[in-house]
N, C-alpha and C positions, 0 to 999 in steps of 0.2 A: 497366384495372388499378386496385384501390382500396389507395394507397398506407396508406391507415388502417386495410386488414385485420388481425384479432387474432386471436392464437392463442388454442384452446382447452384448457381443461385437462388432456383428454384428448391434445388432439398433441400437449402439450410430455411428459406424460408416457410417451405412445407411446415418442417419438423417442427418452428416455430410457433406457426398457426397451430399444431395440438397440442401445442403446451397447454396445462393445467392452472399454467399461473396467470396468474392477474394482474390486471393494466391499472396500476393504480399514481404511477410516479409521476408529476411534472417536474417542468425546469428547472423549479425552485428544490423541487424534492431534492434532485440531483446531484445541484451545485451544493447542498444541504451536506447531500451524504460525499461529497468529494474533499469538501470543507472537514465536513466529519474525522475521514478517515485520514487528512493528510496536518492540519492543524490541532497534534495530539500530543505522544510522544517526543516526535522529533524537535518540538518548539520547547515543550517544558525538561527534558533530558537531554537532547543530543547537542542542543547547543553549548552548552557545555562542555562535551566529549570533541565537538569541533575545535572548540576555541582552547583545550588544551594541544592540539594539534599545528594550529595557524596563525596562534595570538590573534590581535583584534581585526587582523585581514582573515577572521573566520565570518566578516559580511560581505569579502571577495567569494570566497566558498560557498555561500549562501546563493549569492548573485549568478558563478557558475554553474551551481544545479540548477537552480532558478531557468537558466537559459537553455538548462540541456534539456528541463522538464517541460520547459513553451514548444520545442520545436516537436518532443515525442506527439505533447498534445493535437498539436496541429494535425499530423499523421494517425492521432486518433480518430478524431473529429471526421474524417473524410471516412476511414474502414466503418464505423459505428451508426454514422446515414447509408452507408451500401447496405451494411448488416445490422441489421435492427433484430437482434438477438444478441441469448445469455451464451458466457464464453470466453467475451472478451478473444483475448491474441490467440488462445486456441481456435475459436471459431472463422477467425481471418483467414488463420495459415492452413484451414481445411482447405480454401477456395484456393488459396496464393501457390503453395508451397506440396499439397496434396496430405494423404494419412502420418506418413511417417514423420514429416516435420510437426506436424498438427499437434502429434504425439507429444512428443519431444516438448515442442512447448508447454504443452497442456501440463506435461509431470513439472514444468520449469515452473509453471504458476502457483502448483500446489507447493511447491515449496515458497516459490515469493509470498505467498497467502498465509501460509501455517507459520513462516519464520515472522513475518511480519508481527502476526495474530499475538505470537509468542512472544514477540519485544514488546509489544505495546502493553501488553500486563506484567511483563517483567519491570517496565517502566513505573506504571500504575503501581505496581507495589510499595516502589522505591518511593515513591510521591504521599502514597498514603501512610507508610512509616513514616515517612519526614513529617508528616502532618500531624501523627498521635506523637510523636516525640514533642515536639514542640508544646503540644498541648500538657506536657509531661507523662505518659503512657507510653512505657516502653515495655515491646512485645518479645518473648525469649527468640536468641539469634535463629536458634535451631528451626523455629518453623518458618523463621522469615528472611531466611539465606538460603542460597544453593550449597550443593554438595562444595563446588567448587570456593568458595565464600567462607569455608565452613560449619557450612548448616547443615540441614536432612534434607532439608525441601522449602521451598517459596509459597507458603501455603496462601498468602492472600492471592497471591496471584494464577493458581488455580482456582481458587475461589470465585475470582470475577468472571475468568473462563468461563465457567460453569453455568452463572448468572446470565451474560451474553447470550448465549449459545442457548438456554431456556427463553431468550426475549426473542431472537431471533428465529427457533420452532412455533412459537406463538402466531407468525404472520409480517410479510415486509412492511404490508400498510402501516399497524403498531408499531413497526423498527423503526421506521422515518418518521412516525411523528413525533417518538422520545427522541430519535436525531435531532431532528430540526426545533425542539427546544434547548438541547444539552448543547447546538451549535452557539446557538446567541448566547449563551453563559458562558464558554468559553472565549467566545471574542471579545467578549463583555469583560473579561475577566485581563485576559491579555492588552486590550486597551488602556483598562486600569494600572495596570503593571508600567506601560509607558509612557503614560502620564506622570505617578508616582517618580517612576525614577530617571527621566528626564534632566529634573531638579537636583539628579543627586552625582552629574557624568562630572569627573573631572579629567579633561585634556592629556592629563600627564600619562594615564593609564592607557590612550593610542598610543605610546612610546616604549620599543618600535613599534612600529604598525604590522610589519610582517617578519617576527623574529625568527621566523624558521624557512624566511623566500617563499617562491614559489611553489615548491615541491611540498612545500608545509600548506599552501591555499590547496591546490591539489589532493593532499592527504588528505585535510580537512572535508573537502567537495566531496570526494568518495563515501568520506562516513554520513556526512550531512544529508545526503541524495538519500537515506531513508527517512528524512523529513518529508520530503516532498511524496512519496510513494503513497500511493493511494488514489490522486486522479483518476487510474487507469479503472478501477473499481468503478467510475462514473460508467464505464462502457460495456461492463457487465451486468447492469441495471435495463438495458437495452429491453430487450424482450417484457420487460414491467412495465414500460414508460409510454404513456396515452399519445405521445405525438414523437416518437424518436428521435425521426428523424429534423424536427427540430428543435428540439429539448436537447437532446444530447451536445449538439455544440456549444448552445446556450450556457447549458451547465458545467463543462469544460471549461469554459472561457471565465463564470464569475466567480470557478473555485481556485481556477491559477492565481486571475486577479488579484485578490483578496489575502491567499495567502500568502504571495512573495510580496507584498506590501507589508502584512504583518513581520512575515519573518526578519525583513530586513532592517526593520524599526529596531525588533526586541535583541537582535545582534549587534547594533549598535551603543543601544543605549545600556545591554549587560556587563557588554565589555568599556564602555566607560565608565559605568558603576563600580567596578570591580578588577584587579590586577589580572588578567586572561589566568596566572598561573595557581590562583587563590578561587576561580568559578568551580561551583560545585559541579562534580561528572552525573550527579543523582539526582537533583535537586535543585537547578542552576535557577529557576527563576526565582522563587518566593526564596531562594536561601537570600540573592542579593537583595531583598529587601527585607530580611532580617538582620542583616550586617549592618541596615543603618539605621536600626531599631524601631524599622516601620512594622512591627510585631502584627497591626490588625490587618495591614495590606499585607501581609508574609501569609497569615493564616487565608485570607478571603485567595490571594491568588493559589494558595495551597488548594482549598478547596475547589477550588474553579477548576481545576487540572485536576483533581481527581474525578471530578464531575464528568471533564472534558474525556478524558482519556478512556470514558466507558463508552462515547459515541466511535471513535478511533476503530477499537477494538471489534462493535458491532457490526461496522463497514469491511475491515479487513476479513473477520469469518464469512464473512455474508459475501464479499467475491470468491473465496474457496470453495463455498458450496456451492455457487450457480458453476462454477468450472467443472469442479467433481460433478455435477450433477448433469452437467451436458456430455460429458464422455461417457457417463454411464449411458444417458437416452442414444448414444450413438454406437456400443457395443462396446467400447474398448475397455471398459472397465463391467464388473456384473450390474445385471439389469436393476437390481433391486434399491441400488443407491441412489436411481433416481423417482424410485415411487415417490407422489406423493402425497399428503395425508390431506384423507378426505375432506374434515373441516377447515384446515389451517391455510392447506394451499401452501405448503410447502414441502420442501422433499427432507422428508423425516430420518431416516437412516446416514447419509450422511450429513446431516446437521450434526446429528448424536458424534460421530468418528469424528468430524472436523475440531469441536467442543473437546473434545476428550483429548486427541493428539497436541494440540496446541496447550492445552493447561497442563501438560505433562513435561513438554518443553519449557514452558513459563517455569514449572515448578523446580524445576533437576539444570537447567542448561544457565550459563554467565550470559548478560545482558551481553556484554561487545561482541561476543562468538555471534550470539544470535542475528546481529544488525550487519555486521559482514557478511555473512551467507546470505542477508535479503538482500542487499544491495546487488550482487552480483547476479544474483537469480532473475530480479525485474530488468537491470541494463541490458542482461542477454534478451529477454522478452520485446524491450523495447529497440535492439537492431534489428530484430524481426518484421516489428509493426514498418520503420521506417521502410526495409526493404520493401517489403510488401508492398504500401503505394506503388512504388515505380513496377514493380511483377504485374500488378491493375491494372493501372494507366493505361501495360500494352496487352494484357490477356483479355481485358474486361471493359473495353475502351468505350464501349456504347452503353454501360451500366450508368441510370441517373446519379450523379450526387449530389444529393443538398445543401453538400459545405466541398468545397476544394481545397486541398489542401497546397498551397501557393510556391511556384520558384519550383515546381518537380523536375527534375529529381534531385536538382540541386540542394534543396534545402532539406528533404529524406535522408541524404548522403551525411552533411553536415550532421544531423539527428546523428545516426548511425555513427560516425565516427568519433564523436562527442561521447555517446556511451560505451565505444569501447576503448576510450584515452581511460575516463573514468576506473574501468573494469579494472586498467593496468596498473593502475594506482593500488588495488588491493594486494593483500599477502598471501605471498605462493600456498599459502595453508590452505584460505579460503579457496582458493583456484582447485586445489585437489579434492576438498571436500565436494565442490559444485559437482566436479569431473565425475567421480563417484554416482553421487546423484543420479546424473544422467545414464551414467554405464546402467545401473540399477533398474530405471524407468524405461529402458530401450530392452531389456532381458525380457522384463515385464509384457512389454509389447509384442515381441518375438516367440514367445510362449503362451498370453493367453490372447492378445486385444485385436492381433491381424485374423486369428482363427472367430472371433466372435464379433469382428466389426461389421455394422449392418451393412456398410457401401461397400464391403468385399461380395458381401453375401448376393446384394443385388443384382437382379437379372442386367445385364448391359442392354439388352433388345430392346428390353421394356424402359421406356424413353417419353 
């Protein structure tokens, strides 16, 4: 068996063409669900967790993910019109890199997907406690803490797990359409917020602006970079979406837009609102406009973010199972994960396991553990993607593209080296847990997914 076999253009898009699922998503959809998944969490909790980290050059950290997140997309943009299929950087690195890296990735996603999946309701939790507290309903710690915190378990936020993961068995058509109204409520809501407290920035609170240097913008950039995570989810919508290969840039392009415009507002305007060492780690937006006893904009942006943060979550599981679901139609994982259900038009079995792992995480595991482990898991996914163009460019040089991704390979390289300054920025903890991971997902591989992979299995003649 040659574990460095590569797929060709033609199988990936074979395998495509039988898919079961349906073409329902435009541009709009897209940028909807990129929106969705990346303007959630990270905007109403991590800013916060940055700007303990960076003081108010936590909108340099911002601005540097921002940058590191423009140059991946670009390099997305280009693999996602070659390959107009579900997959995302697993299905790239079948053609680029061959089975074993493919692998490798593939297990890399499921955890950027499930740890994701799992922050974003750990967040949602914390948001929706802020919210009944305020209202004065306060819930016993025990079901609304971690072990670690504590508690027994985080019970709201397996709760929503739960709920997601039934919207999403339901049908994607239905998942994008409750996206794409829960999107305009949340930006709706975040706009409010920076108009509200605009009014209320006073000067003296950028002083210093960077009390921890640059190794503190850098710390910060690290943890913040799971703000931005989720674009890449636009590229595993692929194989859904009625014109790909020009939809998928399109929506790329107006989910970045949009949201390094927001972020860098509400980073500005928080940390002038409020002393960076006094911003809530839980709670940071609607707390600062409870501080200045704007109590009905505290509750509407409370609400708006718990609203928000159910679209987040729907996008994050919803890239885990088209990933899990195309290694299973491909052998590496069993066949069964990727049936799918006759009416719904989607693949049922792991929906259910994706649902269920992630609300277990949400329920038992501490919110910072959990955003560390994403973060490291998507930057390795995204040196991948960056590689990859330039491994195209010369293995695959006559393949059309409908978007180019500009400056190759110079500006891939740049990508690439960008996330992995980032990576270095995390603690050697996280670096061993990832390492683990992998070890674990390569065992996996080596014992069931080379012996049941269908391109080992294929005849070579047969051409």
């Amino acid at each position: 068996m040659n574990i460095w076999k590569k797929k060709t253009l033609e199988q990936m898009l074979h395998s495509a063409e039988k898919s079961d699922l349906k073409k329902n998503l435009t541009a709009f959809d897209l940028a909807a669900l990129g929106i969705g998944a990346v303007v959630g969490t990270g905007i109403f909790v991590s800013t916060g967790v940055g700007a303990h980290l960076a003081g108010p050059a936590v909108v340099l950290s911002f601005i540097v993910a921002a940058i590191v997140s423009g140059l991946c997309a670009l390099t997305y943009a280009e693999l996602a019109t070659m390959f107009p299929v579900a997959g995302s950087t697993y299905s790239y690195s079948y053609v680029a890199f061959g089975e074993l890296i493919a692998w490798i990735i593939g297990w890399d996603l499921m955890l950027e997907y499930l740890v994701s999946s799992a922050a974003v309701a750990s967040g949602w939790s914390g948001t929706f406690i802020g919210l009944l507290s305020s209202a004065g309903i306060i819930l016993p710690k025990a079901i609304t803490s971690t072990p670690a915190a504590g508690g027994i378990m985080d019970l709201p936020a397996i709760l929503i797990t739960v709920l997601v993961t039934w919207i999403l068995f339901v049908g994607i058509k239905e998942s994008a359409k409750l996206n794409n109204k829960i999107v305009i409520v949340k930006v709706g809501v975040i706009i409010l917020f920076i108009v509200l407290g605009v009014f209320h920035i006073n000067l003296i609170n950028y002083k210093p602006f960077a009390p921890f240097g640059w190794s503190g913008v850098m710390a910060g950039a690290s943890i913040i970079f799971f703000a931005y995570i989720g674009f890449d989810a636009v590229s595993t919508a692929a194989e859904e979406t009625i014109n790909p290969k020009r939809d998928v840039p399109r929506g790329l392009a107006i989910c970045l837009a949009v949201v390094i415009i927001l972020y860098i507002a509400v980073a500005l305007v928080i940390t002038g609102m409020v002393p960076y060492k006094e911003i809530s780690e839980n709670n940071a937006v609607p707390g600062a406009l409870a501080r200045f006893g704007i109590n009905w904009g505290a509750a509407l942006v409370g609400t708006g973010a718990v609203i928000g943060m159910i679209s987040t979550l729907i996008v994050m599981l919803y890239g885990q199972i088209r990933v899990f679901m195309v290694m299973s139609r491909d052998g590496l994982l069993p066949k069964m994960f990727s049936n799918v259900h006759p009416v719904h038009k989607t693949p049922t079995l792991c929906t259910i396991i994706t649902g269920t792992i992630a609300g277990l995480m949400a329920g038992f595991l501490p919110l910072d553990e959990i955003i560390k482990l994403c973060n490291i898991g998507t930057l390795f996914a995204f040196v991948l993607v960056s590689i990859g163009v330039i491994v195209l460019r010369k293995t695959m040089a006559n393949v059309v593209r409908k978007f180019k991704c500009p400056w190759v390979p110079v500006l891939p390289i740049l990508s690439a080296l960008a996330c992995v300054y980032l990576m270095s920025a995390l603690p050697l903890v996280t670096w061993i847990r990832f390492v683990i991971w992998l070890l674990i997902g390569i065992v996996i591989y080596f014992m069931y997914g080379r012996y049941h992979s269908i391109l080992q299995k294929e005849d070579p003649k047969k051409k």
